[in-house]
ROZA-90235 format. One record per residue: residue in three letters; residue number from 1; x, z, y of N, C-alpha, C in turn. Coordinates in steps of 0.05 Angstrom, whole numbers, m for minus. Layout:
% residues N
   pavo   guba      nc1      nc3      nc2     cac1     cac3     cac2      cc1      cc3      cc2
    Ala    NUM        X        Z        Y        X        Z        Y        X        Z        Y
...
% end
This chain:
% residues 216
   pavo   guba      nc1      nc3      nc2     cac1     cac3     cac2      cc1      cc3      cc2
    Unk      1     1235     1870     2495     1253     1883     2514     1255     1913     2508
    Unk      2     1274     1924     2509     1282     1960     2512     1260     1973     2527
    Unk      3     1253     1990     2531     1230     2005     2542     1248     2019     2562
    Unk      4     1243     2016     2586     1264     2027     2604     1258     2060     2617
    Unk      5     1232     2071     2603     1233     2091     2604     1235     2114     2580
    Unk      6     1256     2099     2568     1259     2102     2532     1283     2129     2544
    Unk      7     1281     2155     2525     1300     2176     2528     1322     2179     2531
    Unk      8     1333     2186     2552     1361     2177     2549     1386     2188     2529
    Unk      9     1404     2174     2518     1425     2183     2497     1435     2213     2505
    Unk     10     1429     2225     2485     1446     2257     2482     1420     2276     2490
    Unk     11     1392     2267     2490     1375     2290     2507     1364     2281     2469
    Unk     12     1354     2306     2458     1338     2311     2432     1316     2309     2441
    Unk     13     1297     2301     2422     1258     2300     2417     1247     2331     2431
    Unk     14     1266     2351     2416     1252     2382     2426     1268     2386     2454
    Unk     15     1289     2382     2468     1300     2389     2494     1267     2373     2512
    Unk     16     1269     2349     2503     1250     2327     2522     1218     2340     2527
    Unk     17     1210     2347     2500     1184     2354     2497     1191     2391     2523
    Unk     18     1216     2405     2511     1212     2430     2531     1218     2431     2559
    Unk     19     1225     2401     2563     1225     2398     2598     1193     2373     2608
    Unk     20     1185     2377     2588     1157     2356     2598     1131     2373     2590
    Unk     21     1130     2391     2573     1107     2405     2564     1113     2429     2558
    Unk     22     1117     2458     2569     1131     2473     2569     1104     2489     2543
    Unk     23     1076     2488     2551     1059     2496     2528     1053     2490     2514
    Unk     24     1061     2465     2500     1061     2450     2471     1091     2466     2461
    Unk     25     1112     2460     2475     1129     2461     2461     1142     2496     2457
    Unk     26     1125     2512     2472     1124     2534     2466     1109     2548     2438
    Unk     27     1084     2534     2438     1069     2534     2415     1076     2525     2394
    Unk     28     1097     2509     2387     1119     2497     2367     1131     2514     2359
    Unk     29     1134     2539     2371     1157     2563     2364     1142     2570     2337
    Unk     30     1116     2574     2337     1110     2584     2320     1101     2571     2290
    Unk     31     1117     2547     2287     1113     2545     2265     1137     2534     2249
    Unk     32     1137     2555     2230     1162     2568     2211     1175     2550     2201
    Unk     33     1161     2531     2190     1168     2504     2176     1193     2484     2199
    Unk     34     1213     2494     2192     1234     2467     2209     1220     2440     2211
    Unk     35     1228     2428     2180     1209     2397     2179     1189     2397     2194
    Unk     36     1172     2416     2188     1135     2405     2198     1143     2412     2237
    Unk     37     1157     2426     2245     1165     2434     2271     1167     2411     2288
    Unk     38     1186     2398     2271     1197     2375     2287     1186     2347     2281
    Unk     39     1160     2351     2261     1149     2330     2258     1121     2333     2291
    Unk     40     1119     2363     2290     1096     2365     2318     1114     2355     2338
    Unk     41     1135     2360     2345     1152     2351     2365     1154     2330     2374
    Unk     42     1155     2308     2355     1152     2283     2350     1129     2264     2362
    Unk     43     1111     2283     2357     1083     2276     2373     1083     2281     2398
    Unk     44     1094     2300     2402     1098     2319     2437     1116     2294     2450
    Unk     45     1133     2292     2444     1154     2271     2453     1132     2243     2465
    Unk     46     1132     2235     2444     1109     2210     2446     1096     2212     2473
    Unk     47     1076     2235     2466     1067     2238     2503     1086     2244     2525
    Unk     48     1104     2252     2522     1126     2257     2532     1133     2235     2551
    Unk     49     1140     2213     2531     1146     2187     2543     1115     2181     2562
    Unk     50     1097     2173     2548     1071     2166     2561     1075     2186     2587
    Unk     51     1072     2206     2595     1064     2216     2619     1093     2220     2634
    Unk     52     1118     2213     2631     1135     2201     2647     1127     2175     2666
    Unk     53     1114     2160     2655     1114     2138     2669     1107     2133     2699
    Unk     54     1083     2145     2703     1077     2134     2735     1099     2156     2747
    Unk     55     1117     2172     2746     1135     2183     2752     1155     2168     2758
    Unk     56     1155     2149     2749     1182     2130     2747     1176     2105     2763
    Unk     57     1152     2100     2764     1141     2066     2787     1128     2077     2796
    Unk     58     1124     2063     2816     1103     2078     2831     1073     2055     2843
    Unk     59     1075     2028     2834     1054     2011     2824     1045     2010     2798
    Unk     60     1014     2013     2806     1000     2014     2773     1002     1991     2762
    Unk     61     1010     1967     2768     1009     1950     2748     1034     1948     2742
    Unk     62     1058     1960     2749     1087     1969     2733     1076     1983     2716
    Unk     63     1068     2001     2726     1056     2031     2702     1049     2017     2678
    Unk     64     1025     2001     2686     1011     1990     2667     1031     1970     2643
    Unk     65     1037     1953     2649     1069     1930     2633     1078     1961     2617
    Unk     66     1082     1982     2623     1099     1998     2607     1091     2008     2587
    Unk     67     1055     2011     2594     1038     2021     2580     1034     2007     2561
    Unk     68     1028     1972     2560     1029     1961     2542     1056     1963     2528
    Unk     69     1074     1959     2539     1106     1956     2522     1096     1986     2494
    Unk     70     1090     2001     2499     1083     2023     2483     1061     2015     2455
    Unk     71     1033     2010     2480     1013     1996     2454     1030     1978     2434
    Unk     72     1037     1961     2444     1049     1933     2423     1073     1949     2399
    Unk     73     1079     1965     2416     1101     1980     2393     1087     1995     2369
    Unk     74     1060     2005     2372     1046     2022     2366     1041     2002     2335
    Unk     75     1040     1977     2337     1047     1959     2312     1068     1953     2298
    Unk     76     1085     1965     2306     1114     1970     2284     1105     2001     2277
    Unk     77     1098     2020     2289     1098     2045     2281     1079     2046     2251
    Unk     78     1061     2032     2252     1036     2029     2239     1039     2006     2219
    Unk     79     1065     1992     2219     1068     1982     2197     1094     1984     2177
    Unk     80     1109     2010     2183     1126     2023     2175     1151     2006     2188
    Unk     81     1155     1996     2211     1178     1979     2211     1180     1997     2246
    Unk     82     1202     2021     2248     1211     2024     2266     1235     2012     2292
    Unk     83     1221     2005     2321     1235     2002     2331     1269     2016     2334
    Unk     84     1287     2000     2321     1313     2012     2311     1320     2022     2345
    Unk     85     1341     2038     2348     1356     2058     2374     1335     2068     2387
    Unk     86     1311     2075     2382     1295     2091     2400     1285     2102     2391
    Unk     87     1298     2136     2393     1294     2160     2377     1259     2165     2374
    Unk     88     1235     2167     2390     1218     2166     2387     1204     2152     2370
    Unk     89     1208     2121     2376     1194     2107     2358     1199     2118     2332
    Unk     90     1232     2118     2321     1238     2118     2304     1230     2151     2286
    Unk     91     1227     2156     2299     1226     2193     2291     1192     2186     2283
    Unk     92     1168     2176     2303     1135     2174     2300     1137     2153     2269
    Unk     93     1149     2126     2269     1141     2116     2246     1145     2137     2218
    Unk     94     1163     2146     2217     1161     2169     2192     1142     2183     2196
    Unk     95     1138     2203     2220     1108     2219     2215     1085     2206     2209
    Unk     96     1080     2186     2226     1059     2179     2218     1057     2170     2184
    Unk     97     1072     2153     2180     1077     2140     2144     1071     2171     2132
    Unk     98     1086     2194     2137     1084     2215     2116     1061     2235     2119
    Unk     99     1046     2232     2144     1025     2247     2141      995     2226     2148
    Unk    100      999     2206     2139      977     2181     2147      962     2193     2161
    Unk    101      977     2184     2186      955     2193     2212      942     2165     2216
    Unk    102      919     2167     2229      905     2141     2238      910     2138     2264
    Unk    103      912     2103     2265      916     2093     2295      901     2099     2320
    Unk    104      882     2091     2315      865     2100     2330      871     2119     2366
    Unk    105      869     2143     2351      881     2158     2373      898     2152     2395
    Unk    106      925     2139     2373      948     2135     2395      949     2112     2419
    Unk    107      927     2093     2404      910     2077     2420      895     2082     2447
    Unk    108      870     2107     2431      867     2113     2452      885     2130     2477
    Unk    109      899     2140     2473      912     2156     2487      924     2137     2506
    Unk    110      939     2119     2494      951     2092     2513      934     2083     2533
    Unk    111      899     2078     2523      894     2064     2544      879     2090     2561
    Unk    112      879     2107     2558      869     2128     2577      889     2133     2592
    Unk    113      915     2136     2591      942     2133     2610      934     2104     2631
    Unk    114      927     2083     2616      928     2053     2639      907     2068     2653
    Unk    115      887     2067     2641      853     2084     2660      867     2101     2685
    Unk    116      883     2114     2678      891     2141     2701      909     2119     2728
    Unk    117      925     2110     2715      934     2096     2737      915     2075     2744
    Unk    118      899     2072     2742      887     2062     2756      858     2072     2782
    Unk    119      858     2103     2769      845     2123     2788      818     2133     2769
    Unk    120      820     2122     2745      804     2129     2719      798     2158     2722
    Unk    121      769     2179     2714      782     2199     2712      796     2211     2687
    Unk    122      793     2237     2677      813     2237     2649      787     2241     2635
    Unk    123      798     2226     2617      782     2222     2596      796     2249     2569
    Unk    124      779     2271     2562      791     2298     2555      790     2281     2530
    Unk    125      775     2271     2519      776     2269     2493      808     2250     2483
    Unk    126      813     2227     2497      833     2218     2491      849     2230     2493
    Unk    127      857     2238     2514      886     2254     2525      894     2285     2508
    Unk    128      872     2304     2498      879     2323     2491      860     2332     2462
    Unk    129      837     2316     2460      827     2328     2432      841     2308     2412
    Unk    130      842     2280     2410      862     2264     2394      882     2274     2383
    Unk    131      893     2276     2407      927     2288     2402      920     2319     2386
    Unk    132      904     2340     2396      908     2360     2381      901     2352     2348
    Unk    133      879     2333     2343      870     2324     2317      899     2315     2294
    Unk    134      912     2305     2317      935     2285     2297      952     2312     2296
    Unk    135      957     2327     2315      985     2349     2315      968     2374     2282
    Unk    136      941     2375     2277      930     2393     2264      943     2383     2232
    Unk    137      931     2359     2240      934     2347     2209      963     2349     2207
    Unk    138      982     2340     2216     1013     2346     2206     1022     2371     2199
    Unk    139     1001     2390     2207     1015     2420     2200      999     2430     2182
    Unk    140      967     2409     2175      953     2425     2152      934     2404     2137
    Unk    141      947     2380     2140      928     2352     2129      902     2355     2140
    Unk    142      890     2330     2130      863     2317     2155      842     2341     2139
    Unk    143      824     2331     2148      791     2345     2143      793     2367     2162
    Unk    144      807     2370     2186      805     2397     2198      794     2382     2239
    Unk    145      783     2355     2238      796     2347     2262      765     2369     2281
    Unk    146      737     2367     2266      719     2381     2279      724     2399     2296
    Unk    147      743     2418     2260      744     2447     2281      761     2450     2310
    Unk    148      770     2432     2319      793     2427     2349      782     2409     2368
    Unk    149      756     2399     2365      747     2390     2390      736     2411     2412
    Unk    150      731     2427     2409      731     2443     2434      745     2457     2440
    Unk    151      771     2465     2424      792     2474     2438      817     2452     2447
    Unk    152      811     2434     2439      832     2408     2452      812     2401     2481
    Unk    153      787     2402     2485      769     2403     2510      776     2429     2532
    Unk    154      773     2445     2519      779     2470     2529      812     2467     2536
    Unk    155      835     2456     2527      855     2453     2532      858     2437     2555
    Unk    156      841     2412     2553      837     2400     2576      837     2403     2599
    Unk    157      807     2421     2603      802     2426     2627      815     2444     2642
    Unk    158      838     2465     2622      860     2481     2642      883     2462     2651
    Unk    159      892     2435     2636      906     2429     2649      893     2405     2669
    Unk    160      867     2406     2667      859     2387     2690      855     2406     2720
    Unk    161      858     2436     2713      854     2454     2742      822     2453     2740
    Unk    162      814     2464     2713      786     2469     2704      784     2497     2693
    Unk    163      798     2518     2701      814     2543     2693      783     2553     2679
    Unk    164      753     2563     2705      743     2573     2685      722     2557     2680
    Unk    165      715     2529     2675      707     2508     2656      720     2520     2627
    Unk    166      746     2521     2624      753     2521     2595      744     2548     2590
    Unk    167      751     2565     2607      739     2605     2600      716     2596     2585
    Unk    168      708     2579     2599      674     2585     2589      670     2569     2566
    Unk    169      689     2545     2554      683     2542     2531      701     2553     2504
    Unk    170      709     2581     2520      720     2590     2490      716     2605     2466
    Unk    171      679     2616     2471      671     2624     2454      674     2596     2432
    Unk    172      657     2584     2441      654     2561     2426      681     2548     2412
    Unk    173      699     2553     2422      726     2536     2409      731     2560     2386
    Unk    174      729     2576     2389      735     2605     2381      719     2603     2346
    Unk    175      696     2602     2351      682     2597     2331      683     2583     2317
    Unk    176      687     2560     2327      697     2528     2309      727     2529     2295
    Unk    177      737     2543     2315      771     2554     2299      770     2575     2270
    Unk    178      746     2574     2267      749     2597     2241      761     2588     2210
    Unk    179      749     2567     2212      743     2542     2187      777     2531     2195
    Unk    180      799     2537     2211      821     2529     2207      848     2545     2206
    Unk    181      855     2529     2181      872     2544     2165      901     2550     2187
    Unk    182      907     2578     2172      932     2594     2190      959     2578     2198
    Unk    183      968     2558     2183      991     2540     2185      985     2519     2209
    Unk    184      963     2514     2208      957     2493     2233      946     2506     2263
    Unk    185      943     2533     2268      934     2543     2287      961     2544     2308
    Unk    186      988     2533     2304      999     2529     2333      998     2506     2339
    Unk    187      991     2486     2334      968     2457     2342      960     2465     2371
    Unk    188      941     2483     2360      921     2499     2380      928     2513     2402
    Unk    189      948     2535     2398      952     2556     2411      958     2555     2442
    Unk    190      965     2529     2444      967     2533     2472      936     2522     2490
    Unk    191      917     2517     2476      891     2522     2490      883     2546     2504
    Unk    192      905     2567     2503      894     2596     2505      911     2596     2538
    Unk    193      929     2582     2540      935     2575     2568      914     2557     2583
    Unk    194      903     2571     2594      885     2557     2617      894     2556     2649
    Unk    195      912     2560     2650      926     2556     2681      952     2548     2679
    Unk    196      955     2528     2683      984     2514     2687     1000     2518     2704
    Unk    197     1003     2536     2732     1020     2557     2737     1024     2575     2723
    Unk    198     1015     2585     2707     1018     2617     2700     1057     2614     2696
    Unk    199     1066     2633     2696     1099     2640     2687     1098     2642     2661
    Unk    200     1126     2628     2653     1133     2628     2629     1133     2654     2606
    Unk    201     1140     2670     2626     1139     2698     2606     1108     2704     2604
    Unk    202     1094     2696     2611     1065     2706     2605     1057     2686     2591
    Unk    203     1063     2668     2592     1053     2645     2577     1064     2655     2540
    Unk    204     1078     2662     2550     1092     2667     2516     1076     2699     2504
    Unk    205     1072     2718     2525     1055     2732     2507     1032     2725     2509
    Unk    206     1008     2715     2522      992     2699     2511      991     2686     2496
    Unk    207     1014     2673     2482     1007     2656     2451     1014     2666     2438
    Unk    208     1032     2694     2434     1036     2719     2414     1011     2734     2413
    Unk    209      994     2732     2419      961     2752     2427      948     2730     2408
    Unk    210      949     2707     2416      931     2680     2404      938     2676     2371
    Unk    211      964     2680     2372      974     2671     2344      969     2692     2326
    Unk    212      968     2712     2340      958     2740     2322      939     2745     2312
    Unk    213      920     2729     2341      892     2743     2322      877     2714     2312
    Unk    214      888     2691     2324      877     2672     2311      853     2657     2325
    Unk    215      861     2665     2355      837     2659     2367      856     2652     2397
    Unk    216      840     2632     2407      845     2619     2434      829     2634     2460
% end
């Protein structure tokens, strides 16, 4: 069946991602590379769709049916055979094929979305160190996933309303960020947002401060 919370015709991967994640896809500004841009975007989107959902039903075991409709797709993505008319799918099977990302993640990520609707708490590691692992490697290939577990944790806990939980682990992310290379540090950059109110215009020179010096 069609995924009925599949994007609708005429909205792009980057419009979707900058009305669903305004600090991922701010952090996208900064990297130069068109291609590699819109290959992070691609990822953004993905969650994009995933955290639409309980927005759209409002029973978890709807939620859930949608959640799977996703997993099961997650086996065309992973075997190079994209679901044809759905810009996402179709846009993730190339990234993934061109930067062999491993399944894993996207897995987990899926079933930590069913977990939530069901009153799960968040599980940081699926939801935000995964995803930062897979968004690193597209902008600077694998062997880098170490150095982003505590700033994909630390990313976490600001958007879990853990403002100074993450303060406090940013020496530590900070340090682990050294060992990663300059092309992959807007992956990162929006770990340096720890409050998910803050305004847009501050949000943007905070990740001109981050991207500068290379630190979250």
């Amino acid at each position: 069946m069609a995924d009925p919370a599949a994007n609708p015709p005429g909205v792009g991967l980057d419009a979707q991602v900058r009305a669903a994640d305004i600090d991922r896809w701010l952090s996208s500004r900064f990297v130069s590379d068109v291609g590699a841009r819109a290959d992070l975007i691609t990822l953004y989107a993905l969650e994009a769709e995933l955290l639409a959902i309980p927005t759209r039903v409002t029973q978890p075991l709807l939620a859930e049916m949608r959640y799977v409709w996703w997993r099961e797709q997650m086996d065309g993505v992973f075997a190079g055979t994209a679901r044809r008319g759905h810009p996402v799918l179709e846009a993730l099977t190339d990234v993934v094929a061109r930067h062999r990302l491993a399944r894993d993640p996207f897995d987990a990520l899926i079933e930590a979305h069913i977990g939530r609707v069901h009153g799960e708490p968040h599980d940081l590691d699926a939801f935000y160190v995964g995803p930062m692992q897979a968004a690193v490697q597209v902008l600077a290939g694998p062997g880098h996933a170490a150095a982003v577990v505590a700033a994909g944790r630390m990313w976490g806990l600001g958007q879990t309303g853990q403002a100074g939980a993450a303060r406090a682990l940013r020496p530590e992310a900070n340090t682990a960020l050294k060992s990663l290379p300059a092309e992959a540090f807007p992956a990162v950059a929006h770990a340096a947002l720890t409050r998910r109110e803050t305004p847009e215009f501050l949000k943007r020179l905070t990740l001109v401060a981050a991207s500068l010096r290379g630190r979250v």
